[in-house]
PLY file of the C-alpha trace (Angstrom):
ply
format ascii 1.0
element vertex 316
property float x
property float y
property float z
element edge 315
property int vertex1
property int vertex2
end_header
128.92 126.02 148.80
127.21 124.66 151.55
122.90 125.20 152.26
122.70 128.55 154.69
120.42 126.01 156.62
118.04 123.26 156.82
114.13 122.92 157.06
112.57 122.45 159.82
110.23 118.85 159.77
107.40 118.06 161.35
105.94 114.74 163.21
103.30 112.92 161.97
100.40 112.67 164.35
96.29 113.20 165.35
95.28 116.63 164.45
95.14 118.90 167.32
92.95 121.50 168.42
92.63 124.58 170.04
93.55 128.78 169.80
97.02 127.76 169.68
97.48 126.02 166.34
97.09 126.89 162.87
96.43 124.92 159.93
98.20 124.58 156.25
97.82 122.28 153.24
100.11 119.46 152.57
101.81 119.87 149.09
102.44 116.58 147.80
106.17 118.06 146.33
109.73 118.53 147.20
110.48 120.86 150.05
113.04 123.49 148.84
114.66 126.16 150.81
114.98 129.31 148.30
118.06 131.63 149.14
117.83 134.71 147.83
120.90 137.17 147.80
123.06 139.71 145.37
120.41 139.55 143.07
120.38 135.94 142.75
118.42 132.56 143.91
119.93 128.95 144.46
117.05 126.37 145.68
118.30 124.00 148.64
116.96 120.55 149.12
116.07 119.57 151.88
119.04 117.55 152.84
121.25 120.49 151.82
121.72 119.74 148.07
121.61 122.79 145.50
118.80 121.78 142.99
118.83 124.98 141.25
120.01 123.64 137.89
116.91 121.50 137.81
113.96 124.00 138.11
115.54 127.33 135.92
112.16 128.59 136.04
112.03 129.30 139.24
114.93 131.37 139.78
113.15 134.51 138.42
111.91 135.18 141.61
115.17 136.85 142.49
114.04 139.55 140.31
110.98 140.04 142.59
112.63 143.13 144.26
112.32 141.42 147.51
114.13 142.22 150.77
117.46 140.52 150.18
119.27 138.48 151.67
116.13 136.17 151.83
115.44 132.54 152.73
111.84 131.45 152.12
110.70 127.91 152.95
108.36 125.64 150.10
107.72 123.09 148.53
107.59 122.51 145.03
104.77 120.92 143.04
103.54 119.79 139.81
99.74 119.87 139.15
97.76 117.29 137.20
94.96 118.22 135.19
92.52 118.05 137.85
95.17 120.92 139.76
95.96 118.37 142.84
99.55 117.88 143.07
101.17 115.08 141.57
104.40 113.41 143.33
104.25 111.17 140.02
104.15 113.66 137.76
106.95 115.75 139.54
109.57 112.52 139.33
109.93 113.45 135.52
111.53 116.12 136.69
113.65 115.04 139.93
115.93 113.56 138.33
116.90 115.31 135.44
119.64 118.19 134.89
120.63 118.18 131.38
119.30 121.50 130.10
118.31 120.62 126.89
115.76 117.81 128.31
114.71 120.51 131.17
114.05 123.10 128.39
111.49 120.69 126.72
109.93 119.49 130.24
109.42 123.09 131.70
106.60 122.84 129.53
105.35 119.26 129.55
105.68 119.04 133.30
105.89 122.80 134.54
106.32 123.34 138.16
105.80 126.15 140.91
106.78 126.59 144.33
103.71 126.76 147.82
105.60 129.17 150.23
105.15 128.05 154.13
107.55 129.93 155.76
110.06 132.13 155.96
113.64 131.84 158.12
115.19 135.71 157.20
113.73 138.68 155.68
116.06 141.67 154.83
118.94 139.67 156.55
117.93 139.48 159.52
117.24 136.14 161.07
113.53 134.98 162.27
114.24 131.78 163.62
113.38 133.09 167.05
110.36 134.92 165.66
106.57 133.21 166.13
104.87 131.30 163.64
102.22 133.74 163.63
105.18 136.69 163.19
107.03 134.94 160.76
103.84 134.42 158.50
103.16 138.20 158.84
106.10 139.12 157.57
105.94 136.63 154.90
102.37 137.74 153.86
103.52 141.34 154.01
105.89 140.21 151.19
104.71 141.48 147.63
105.72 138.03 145.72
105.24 139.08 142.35
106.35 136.29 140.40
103.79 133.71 138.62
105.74 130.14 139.54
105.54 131.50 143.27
102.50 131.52 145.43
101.58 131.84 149.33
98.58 129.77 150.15
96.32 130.52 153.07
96.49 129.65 156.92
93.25 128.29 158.04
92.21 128.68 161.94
90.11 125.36 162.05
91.66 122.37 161.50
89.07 119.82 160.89
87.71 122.35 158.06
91.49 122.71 156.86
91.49 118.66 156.52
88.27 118.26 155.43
89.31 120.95 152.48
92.63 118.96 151.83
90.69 115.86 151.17
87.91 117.41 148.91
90.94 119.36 146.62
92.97 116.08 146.30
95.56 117.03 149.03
97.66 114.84 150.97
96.26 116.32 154.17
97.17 118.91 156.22
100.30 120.67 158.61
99.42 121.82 162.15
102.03 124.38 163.40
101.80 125.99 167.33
101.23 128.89 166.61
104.33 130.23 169.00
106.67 127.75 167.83
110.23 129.19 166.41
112.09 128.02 163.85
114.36 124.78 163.91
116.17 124.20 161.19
116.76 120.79 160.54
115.35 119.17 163.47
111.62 117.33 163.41
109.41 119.13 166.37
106.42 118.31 167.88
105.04 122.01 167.20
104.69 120.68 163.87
102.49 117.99 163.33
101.74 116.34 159.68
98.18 114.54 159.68
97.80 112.67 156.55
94.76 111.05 154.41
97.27 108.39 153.21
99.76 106.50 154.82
103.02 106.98 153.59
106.70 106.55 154.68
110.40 106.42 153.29
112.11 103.36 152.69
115.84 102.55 152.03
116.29 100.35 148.67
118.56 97.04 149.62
117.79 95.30 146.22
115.61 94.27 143.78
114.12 91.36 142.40
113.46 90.14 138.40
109.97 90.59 137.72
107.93 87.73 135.41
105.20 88.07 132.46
105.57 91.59 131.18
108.49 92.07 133.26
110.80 89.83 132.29
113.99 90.98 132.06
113.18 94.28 134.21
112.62 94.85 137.97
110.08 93.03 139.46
110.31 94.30 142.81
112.14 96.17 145.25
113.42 95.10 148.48
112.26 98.31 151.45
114.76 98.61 154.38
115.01 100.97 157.35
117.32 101.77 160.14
116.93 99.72 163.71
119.73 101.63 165.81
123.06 101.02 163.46
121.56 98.14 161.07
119.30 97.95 157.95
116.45 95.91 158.13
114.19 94.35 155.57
110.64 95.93 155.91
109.00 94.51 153.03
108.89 94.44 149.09
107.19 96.76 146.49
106.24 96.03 143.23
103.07 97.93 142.70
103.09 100.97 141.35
105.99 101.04 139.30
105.09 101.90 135.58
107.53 101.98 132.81
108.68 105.06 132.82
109.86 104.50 136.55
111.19 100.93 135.62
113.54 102.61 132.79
114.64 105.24 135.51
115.72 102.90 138.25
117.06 100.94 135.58
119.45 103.49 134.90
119.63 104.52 138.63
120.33 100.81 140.57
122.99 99.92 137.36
125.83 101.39 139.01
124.71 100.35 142.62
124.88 96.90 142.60
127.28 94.85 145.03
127.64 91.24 145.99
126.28 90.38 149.36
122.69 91.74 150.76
123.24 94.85 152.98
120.34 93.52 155.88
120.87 90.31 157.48
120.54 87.68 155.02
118.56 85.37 157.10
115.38 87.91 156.43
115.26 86.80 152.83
112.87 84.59 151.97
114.88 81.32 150.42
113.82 81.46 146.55
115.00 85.33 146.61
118.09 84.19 147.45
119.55 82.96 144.11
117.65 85.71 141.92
118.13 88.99 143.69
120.51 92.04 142.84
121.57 93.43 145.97
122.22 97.53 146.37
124.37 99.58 148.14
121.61 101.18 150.16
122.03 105.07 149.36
119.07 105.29 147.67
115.72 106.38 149.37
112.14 105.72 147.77
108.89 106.66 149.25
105.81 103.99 149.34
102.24 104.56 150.60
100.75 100.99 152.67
98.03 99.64 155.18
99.86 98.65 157.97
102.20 96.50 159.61
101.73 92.58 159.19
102.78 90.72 162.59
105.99 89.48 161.13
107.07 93.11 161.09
106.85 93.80 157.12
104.89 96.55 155.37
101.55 95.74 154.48
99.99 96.04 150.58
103.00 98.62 149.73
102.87 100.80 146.56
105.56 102.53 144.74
105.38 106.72 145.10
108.80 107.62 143.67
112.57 108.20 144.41
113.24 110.84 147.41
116.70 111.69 146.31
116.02 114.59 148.77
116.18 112.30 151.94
119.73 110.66 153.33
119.26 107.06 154.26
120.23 107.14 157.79
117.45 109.25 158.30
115.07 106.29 157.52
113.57 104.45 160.74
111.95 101.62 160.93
0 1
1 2
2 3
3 4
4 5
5 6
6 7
7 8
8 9
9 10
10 11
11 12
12 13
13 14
14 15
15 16
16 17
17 18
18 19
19 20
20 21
21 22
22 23
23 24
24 25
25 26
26 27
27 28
28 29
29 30
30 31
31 32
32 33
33 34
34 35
35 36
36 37
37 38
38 39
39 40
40 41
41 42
42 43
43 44
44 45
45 46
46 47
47 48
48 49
49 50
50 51
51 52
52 53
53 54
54 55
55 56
56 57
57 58
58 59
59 60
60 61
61 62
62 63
63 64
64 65
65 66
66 67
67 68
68 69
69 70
70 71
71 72
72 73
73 74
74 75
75 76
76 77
77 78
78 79
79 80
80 81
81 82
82 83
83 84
84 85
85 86
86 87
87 88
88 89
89 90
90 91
91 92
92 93
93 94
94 95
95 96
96 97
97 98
98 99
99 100
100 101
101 102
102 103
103 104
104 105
105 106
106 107
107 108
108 109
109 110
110 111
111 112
112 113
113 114
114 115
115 116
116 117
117 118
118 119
119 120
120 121
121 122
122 123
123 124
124 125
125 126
126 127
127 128
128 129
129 130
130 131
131 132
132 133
133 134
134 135
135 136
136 137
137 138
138 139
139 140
140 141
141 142
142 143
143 144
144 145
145 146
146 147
147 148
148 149
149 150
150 151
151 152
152 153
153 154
154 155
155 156
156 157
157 158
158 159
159 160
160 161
161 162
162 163
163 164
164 165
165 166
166 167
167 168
168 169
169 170
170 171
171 172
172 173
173 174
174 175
175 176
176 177
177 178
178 179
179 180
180 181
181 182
182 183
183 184
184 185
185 186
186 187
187 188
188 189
189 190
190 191
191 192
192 193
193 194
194 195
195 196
196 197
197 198
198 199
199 200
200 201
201 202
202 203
203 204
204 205
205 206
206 207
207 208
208 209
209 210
210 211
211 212
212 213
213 214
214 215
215 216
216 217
217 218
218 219
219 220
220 221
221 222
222 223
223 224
224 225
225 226
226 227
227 228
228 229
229 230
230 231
231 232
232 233
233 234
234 235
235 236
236 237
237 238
238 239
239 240
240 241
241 242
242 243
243 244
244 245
245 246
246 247
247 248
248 249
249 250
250 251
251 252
252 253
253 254
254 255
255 256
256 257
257 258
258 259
259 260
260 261
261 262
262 263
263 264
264 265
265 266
266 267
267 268
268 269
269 270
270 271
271 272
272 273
273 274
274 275
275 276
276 277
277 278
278 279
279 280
280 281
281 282
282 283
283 284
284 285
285 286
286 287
287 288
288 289
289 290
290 291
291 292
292 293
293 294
294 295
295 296
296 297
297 298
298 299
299 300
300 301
301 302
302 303
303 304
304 305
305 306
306 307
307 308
308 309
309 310
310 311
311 312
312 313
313 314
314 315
């Protein structure tokens, strides 16, 4: 069964200003497209992958008694105990589907879904719809259901990011206020202004790490796309605790292959005889400072696996 559509994306950018826009909060999550019909809900990645086995908790909503068929657009999150969200926190949960280990981690990592938008109501499609008419209808909505919740629009956006920052948010999403829906394309009536910087990389390998390490990943080798070819961007070893080291672990086993898929000449000489090179079909996301003049990410942390996000989608 394929996804009845994908989310629209927005462009990162300076916050703009004016009648014309209004203002959400980031959620630092996993956007989800929720498709609700015949009195039942599967949850859509946003790459068009059916996650519904991993979050059964959610799926109650479909017993909300709302207008069906339905497609409401979110993104899940997992709080930490200061309630900011936590895109550590919700990794524990990304990549699991056996139901006995979800049963025990609905309660030690429980998540809930922020609803943005909404694509049909009752059936009928909105993608031509406003913003502003599309949230109507969606605040009109009566969802009743406790892992579900509609934040507000705010109408000043340097008070929306200001608010983002003070809550723990990872900023905020400007949307023109007249824009329609586009599912699956990236639009400049959306605009994503962030307190961090982060971006996606592709993984081309990894490195053996030293000290208290040994024997374990080290580091991991960031590519993107430059037209048709993956290029090495940099390497990340920060940020990856143990928990995440066991994961990939078990993740990068079965990806292994023999020759480096980015130019070979980008590798600096002594990686050359201790890397393990990847098939590069795995996505991770890193926060970082900059670029350094030789075209590499600068002071790169680990965030987590985005096994939401296909790797040619990943630019340099």
């Amino acid at each position: 069964m394929n996804a009845p559509l994908l989310p629209m994306m927005a462009v990162p950018g300076a916050l703009p200003s004016g009648e014309g826009w209004a203002y959400e909060m980031k959620w630092d999550g996993v956007r989800v497209i929720a498709e609700i019909a015949d009195g039942g809900c599967r949850l859509w990645s946003r790459n068009g992958r059916d996650v519904s086995g991993g979050y059964p908790e959610l799926l109650g909503i479909a017993d909300a008694g709302l207008p069906e068929p339905l497609l409401l657009d979110g993104e899940i999150v997992t709080l930490d105990e200061t309630g900011a969200p936590s895109f550590g926190l919700l990794q524990r949960r990304m990549h699991v589907r056996d139901p006995r280990q979800i049963a025990r981690l609905i309660n030690e990592v429980p998540v809930s879904v922020r609803l943005f938008d909404l694509p049909r109501c009752a059936g009928q499609s909105l993608l031509e719809a406003t913003y502003d008419d599309r949230r109507s209808v969606l605040e009109s909505l009566e969802v009743d259901d406790p892992f579900w919740e509609l934040p507000p629009s705010y109408a000043d956006g340097a008070q929306a990011l200001a608010s983002s920052a003070e809550t723990g948010l990872e900023g905020v999403v400007a949307k023109r206020r007249a824009s329609r829906y586009l599912p699956g394309r990236r639009s400049a009536d959306w605009v994503k202004v962030k307190h961090l910087r982060t971006r996606d990389v592709v993984l081309g390998g990894w490195h053996p790490g030293e000290g208290n390490r040994e024997g374990r990943i080290g580091s991991l080798y960031c590519c993107a796309y430059d037209g048709d070819e993956l290029v090495l961007i940099g390497k990340v070893g920060s940020g990856l605790d143990t928990r995440m080291l066991d994961i990939l672990g078990a993740e990068l086993a079965a990806l292994e292959v023999d020759e480096p898929p980015f130019d070979p000449r980008s590798i600096p000489g002594p990686d050359r005889r201790r890397a393990h090179w990847l098939d590069p079909v795995l996505v991770a996301e890193v926060t970082y400072t900059g670029w350094a003049a030789d075209g590499r990410l600068r002071h790169p942390v680990w965030r987590g696996l985005r096994l939401d996000i296909d790797p040619e989608s990943v630019r340099r």
